[in-house]
FIVO-115081 format. One record per atom (N, C-alpha, C, O): x, y, z. Coordinates in steps of 0.02 Angstrom, whole numbers, plus 50000, padded with zeros to 5 digits. Layout:
<pts>
XYZ/...
</pts>
This chain:
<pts>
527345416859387/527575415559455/527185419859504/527015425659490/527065416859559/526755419159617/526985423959651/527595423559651/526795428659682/527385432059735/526915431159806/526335432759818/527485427759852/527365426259901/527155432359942/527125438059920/527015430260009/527065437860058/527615439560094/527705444860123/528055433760093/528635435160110/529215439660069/529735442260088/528895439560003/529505441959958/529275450459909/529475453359859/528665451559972/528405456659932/528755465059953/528745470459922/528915463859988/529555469559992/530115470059956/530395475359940/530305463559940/530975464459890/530715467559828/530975472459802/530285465059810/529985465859749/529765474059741/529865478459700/529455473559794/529435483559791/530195487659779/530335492859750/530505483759808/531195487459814/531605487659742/532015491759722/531305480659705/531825478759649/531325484059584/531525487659538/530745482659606/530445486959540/530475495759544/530425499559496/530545497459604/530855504059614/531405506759623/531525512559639/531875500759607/532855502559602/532635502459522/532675507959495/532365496159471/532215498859405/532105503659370/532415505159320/531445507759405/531085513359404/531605519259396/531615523759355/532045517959447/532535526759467/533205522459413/533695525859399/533185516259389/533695516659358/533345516059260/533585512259218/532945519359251/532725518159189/532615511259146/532395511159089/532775506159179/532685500459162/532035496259155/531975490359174/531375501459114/530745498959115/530715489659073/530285485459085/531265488759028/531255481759014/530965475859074/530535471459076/531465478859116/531415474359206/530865474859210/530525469759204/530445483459225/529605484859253/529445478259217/529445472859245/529315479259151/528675476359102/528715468359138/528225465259159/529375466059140/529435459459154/529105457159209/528725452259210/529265460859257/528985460759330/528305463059330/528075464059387/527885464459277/527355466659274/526895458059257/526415454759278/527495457559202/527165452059176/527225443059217/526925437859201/527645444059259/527855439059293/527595437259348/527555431459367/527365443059384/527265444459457/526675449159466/526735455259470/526065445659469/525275447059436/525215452159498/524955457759494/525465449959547/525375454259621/525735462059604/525335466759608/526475464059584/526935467559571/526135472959542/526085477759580/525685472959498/525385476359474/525055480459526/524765485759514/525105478059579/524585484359632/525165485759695/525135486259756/525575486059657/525965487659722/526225494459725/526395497159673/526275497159774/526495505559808/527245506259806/527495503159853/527725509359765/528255507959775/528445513959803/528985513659832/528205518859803/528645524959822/528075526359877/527495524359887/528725532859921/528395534959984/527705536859981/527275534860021/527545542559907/526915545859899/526445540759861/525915542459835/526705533559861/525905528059849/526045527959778/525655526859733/526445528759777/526505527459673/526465519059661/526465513859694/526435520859607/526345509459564/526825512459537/527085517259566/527015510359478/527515508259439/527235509259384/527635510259338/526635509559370/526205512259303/526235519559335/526315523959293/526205520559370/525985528359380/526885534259355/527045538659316/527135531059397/527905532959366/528195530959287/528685533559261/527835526559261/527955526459183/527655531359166/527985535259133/526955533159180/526655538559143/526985545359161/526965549459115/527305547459219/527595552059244/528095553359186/528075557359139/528445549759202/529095552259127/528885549359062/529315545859035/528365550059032/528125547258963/528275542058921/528285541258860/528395538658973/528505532558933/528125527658878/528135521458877/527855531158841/527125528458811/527255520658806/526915516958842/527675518258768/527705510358734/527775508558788/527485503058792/528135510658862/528045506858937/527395506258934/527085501358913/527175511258955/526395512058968/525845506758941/525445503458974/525975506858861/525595502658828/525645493158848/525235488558845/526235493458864/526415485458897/526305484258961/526215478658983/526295488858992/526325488659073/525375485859068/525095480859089/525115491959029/524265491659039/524155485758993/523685483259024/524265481758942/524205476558915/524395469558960/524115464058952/524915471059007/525025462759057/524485465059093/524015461259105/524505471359115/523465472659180/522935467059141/522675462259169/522865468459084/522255465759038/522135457259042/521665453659056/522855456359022/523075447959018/523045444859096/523155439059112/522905449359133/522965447759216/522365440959228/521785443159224/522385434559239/521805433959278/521385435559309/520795434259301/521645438859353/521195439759415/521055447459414/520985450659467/521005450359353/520755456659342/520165455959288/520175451059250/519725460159285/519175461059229/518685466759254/518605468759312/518365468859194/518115474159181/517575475559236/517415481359248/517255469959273/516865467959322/517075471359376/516695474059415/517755471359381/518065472859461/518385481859459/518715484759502/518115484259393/518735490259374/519415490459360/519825495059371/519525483559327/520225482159327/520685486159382/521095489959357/520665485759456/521075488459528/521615491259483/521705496259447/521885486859498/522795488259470/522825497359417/523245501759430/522325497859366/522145504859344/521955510559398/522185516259398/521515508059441/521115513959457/521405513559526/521005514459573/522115512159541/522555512659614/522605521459610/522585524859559/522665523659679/522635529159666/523315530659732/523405527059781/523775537759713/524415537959765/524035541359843/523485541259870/524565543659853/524115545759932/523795550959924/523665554159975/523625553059871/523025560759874/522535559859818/522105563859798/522715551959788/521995548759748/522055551259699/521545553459673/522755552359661/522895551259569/522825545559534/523335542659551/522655543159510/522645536559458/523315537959402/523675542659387/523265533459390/524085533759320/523565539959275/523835545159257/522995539059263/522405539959216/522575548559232/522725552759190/522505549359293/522455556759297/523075560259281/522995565959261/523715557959286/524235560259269/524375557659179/524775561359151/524225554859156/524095555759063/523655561759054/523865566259018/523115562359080/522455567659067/523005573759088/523205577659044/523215574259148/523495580359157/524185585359117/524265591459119/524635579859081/524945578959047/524915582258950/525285584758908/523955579158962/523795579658883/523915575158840/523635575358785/524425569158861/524525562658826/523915560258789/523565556458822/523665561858719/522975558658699/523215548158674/522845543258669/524065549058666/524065538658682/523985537058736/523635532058736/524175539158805/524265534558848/523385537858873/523125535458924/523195540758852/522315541458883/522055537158862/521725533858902/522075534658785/521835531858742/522095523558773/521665519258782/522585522758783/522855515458789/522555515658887/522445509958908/522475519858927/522205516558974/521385515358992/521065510559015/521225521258971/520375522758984/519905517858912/519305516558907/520485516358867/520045510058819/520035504458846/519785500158810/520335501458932/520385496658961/519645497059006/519365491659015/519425501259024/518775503959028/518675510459058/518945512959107/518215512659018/517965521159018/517775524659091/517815530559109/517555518959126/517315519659205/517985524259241/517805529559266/518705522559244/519135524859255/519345531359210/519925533159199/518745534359188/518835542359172/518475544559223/518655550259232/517915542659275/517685544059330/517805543059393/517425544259439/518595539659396/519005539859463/519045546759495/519185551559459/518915547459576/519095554159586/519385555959640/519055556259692/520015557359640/520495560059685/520345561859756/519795559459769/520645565559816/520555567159858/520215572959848/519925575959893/520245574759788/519975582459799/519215583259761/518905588459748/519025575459746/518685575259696/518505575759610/517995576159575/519175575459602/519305578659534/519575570959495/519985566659510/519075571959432/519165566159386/519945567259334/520285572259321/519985560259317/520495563659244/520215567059199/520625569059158/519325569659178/519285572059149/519425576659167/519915579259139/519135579959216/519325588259241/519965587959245/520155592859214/520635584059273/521345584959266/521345587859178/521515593659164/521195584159138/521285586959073/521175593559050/521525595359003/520635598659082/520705603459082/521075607859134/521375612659110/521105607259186/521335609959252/522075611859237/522295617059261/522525607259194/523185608159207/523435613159147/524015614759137/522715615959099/523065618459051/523355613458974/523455616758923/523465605858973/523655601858933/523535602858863/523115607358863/523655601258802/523395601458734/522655598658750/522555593758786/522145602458718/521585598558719/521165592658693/520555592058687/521665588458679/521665583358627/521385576958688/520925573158674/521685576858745/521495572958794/521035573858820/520775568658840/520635580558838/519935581958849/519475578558817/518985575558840/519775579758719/519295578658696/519015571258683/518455569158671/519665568258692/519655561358697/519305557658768/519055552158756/519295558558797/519025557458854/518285557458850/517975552158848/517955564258847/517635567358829/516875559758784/516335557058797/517335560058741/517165554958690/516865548358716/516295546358703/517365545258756/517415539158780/516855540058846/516875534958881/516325545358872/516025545058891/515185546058863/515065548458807/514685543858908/513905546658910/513985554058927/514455556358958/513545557058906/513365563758911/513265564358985/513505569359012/513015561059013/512725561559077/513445560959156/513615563159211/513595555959098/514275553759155/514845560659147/515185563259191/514785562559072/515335568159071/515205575159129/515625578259161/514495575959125/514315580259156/514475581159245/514625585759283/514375574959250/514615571459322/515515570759345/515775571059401/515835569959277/516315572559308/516635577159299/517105575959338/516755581759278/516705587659231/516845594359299/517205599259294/516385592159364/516155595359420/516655591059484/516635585159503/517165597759508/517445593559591/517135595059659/516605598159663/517445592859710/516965592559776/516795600759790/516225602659803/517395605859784/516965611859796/516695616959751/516725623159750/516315610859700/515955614759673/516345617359594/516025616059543/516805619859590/517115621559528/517185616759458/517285610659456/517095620959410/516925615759334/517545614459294/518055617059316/517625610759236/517935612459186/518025619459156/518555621859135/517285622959158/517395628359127/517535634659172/517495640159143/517705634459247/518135639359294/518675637859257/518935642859233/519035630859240/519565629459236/519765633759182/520075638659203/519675633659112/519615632559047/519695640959033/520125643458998/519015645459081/519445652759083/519945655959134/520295660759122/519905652059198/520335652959222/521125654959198/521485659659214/521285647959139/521865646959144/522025651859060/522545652959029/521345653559047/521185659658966/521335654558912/521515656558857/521275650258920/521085644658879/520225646758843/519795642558857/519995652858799/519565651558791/519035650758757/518425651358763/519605648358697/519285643558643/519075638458689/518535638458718/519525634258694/519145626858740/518485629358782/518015625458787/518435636758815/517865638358857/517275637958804/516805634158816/517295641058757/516865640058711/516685633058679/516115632458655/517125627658675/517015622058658/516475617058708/515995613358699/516835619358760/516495616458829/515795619458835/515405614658839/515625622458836/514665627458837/514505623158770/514205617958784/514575623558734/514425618558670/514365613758676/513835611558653/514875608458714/514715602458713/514155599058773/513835593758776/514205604858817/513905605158871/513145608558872/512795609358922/513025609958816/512255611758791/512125619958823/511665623958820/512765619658853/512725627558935/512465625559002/512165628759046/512625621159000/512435617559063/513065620559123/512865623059175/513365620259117/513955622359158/513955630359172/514225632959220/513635633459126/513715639959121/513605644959215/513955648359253/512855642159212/512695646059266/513005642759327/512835645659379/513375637959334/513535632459412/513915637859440/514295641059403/513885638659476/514465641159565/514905637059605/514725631659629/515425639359611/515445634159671/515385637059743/515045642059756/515735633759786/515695634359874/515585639659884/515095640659920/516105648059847/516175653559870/515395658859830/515165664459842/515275654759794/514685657059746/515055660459679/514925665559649/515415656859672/515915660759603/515535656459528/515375650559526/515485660359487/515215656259441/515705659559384/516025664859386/515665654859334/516325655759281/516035662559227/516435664859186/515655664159229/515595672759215/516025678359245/516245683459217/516115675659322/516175679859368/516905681459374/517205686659386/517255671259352/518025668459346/518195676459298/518595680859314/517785676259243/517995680459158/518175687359203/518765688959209/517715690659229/517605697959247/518145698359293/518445703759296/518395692059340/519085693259386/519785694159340/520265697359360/519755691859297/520455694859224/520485698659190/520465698359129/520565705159237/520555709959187/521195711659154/521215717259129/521695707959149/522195706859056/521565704059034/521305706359085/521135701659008/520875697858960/520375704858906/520175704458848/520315711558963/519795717258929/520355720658914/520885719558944/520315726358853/520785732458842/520735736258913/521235738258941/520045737058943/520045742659009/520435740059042/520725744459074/520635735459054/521125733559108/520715733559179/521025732959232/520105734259178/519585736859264/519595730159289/519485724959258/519785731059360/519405725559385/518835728559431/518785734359451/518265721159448/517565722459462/517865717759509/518065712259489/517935720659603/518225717159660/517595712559667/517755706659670/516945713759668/516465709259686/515595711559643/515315716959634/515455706259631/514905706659586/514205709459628/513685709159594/514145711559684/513705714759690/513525720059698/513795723859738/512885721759651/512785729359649/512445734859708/512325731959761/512315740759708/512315744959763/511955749759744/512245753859709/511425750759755/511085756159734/511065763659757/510955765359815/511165767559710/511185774059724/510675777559769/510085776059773/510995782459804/510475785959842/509925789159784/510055793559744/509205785159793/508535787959742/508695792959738/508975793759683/508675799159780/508675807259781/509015808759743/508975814859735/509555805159695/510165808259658/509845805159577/509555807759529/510105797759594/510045794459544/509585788859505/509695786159450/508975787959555/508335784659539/508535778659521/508675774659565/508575777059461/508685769259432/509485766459455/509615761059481/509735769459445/510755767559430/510915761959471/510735762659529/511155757459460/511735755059512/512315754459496/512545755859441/512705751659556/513465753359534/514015747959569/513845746959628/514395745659557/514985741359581/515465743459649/515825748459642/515465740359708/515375743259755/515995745559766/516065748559819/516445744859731/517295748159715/517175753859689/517675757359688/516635756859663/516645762359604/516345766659677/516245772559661/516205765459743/515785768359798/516125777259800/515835782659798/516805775459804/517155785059812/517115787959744/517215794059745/516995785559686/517035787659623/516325793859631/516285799959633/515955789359632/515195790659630/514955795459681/514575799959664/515225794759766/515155800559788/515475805659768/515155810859778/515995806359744/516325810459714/515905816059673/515835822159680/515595809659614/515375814959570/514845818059614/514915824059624/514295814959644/513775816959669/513895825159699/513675830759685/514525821459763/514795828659799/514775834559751/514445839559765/515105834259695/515345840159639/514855841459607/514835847159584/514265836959593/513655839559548/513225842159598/512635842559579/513305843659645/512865846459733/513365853459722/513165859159710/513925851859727/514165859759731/514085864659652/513895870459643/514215861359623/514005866259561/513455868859560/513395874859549/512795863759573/512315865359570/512325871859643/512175876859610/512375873359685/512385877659718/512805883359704/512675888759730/513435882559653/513805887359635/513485891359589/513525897459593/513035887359525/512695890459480/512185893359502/512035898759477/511745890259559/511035893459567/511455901659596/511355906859564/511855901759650/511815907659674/511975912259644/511825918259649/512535907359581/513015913759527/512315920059508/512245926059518/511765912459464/511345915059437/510875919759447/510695924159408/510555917859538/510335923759590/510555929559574/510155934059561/511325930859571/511665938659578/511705938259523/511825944159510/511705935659474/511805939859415/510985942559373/510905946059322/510565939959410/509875940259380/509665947959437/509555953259408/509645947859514/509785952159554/510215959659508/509955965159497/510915957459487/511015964559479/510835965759419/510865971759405/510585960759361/510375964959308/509825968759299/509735973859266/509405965159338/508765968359359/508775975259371/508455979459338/509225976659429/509095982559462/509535988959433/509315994759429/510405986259410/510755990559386/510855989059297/511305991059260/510165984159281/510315986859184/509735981459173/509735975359170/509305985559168/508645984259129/508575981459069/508185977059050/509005984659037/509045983758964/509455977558954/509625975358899/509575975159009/509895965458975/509335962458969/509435957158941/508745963058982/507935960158969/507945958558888/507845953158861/508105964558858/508155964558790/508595959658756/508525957558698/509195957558808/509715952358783/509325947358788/509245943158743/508995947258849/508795939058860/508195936658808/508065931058785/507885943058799/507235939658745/507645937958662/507335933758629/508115940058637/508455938358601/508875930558606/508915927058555/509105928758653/509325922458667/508995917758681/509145912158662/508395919158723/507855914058734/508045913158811/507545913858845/508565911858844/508555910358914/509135914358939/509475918358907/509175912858990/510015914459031/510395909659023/510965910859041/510315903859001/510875899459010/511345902258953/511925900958971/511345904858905/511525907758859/512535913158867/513105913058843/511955917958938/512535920858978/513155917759027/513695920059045/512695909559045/513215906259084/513515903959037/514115905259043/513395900558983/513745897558931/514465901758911/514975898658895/514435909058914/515035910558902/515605912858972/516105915758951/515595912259014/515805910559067/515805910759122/515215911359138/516205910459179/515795909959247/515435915659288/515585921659292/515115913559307/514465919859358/514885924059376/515455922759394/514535931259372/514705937559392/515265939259455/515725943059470/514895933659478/515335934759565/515795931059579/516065931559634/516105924459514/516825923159520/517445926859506/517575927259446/517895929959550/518375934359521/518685932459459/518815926559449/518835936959415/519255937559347/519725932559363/519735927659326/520215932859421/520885929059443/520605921959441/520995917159434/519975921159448/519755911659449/519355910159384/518995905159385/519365913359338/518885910659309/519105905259281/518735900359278/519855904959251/520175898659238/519895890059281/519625884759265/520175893159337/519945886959381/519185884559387/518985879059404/518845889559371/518015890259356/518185883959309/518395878359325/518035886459250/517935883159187/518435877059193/518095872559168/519015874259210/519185868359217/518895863259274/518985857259273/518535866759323/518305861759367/517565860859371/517285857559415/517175864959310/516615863759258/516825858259201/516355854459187/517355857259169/517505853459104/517695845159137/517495839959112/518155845759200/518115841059252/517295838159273/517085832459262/517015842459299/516325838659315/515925834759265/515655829459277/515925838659197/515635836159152/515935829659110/515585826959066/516765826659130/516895821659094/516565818359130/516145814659104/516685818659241/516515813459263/515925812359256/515765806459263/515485816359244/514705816359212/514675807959143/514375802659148/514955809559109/514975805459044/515325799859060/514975794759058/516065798659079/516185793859100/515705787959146/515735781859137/515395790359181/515035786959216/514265785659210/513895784259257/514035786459137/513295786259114/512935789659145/512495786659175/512945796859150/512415801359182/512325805859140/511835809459147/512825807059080/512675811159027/512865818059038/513405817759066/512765821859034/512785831559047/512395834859087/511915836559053/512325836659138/511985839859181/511685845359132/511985849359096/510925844259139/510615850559103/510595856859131/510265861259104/510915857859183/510955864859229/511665866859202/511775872859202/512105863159181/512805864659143/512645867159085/512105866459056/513385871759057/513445871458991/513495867858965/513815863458994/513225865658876/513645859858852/514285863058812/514705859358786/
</pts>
């Protein structure tokens, strides 16, 4: 039977009092009866009536609803079978809500009606393939999907309008076995892409820091080079900026604490005990004398604080790949 244009409101109305009353027997009928009923919008946000079967999982709906599409006349593979690739008001397909879901039957029972409708793409640009990873789902619908495409086409949709991949998605969501599956199937093609903000899915990894024991996060990936005069080669993460003056500041003052210690203590041995000459040719240097504790001219009452804010300099020394100041004790 035909549906007039006069009677195409009821019909919206009767297949969406069905819909909210679980009565998909009615849908299928009205699917199968009323060739028009197949592209019709029943709800405010642009839904079909296939799209709300797939919503609450109705698989064996699903499978009949998309089987009267097939038997349709006035549909074929030529045209994208419409009635499939209807999309609600922000450009979901039924297709993208199975993919998003993880449903590997109802992927299987719509996108085997044709594969082209794994490359429908939303308002935001985003295929049901990428829904399949994006939402987190079992990866069984990825992989199925996946399948049912060319290498070339997967690659194509795989990627949305600003730029972001499957595989932002995939570590994003620490999914990352599947991340690893995806660079694999993807030859690494995806690896180096960016999107809009210049974020590339290396960059996604280094923003989770639950995923490292350090727990660090790295606020932004570009590096900063040290003042030459200090540190010649180094660079550094531009969050680590007070760390680093830090140490610098403290390896500037030591170094001025030691040279002068060393001044006066070389000054008074000289003049009031000759005979430490004899120590020093026995030891080989002076560092020997600093090694056992602080310069002459720190009072007894500090030497404590001496030697802990020497043992202090020297972690932040190591912590931060600069190693041991050779003007320090080790």
């Amino acid at each position: 039977m035909e549906i007039t244009t006069a009677n195409i409101e009821d019909v919206k109305k009767e297949l969406f009092a069905n819909v909210m009353k679980g009565d998909w027997k009615k849908v299928v009928r009205k699917y199968k009866e009323d060739v028009r009923a197949q592209k019709l919008k029943i709800s405010r946000s642009g839904h079909t009536a296939l799209h709300l079967a797939v919503s609450d999982a109705e698989e064996d709906v699903v499978e009949e609803m998309v089987e009267a599409i097939k038997m349709n006349p006035r549909n074929s593979k030529k045209d994208g079978f419409e009635a499939l690739s209807i999309g609600n008001e922000r450009g979901h397909t039924a297709l993208h809500f199975a993919a998003g879901m993880g449903n590997l039957r109802m992927c299987k029972c719509i996108a085997s009606v044709d594969p082209l409708l794994i490359g429908v793409r939303n308002n935001k640009g985003e295929t049901p393939l990428f829904w399949a990873v994006l939402y987190g789902a079992p990866p069984q619908a990825f992989f199925c999907l996946n399948e049912m495409c060319s290498s070339e086409e997967g690659y194509s949709y795989c990627r949305r309008k600003d730029g972001q991949t499957i595989l932002h998605c995939a570590i994003f969501g620490e999914d990352f076995e599947l991340a690893l599956q995806i660079i694999s199937l993807y030859k690494g093609q995806l690896v180096n892409l960016v999107d809009e903000d210049g974020i590339s899915p290396l960059y996604t990894l280094a923003s989770k820091p639950s995923c490292f024991r350090s727990g660090i996060y790295v606020d932004h990936p570009k590096m900063k080079s040290l003042d030459a005069k200090d540190t010649e080669n180094y660079s550094y993460p531009e969050n680590y900026k007070v760390f680093v003056n830090l140490i610098l500041v403290m390896k500037k003052v030591f170094q001025i604490v030691t040279t002068i210690g060393l001044g006066r203590t070389r000054s008074k041995t000289d003049i009031e005990n000759p005979a430490d000459q004899e120590h020093k040719d026995h030891t080989g240097n002076q560092s020997f004398r600093r090694a056992q504790g602080p310069p002459d001219f720190i009072p007894a009452n500090n030497a404590t604080c001496f030697e802990l804010g020497r043992s202090l300099y020297k972690g932040f020394l190591v912590i931060f790949g600069y190693g041991v100041d050779p003007n320090s004790s080790s």
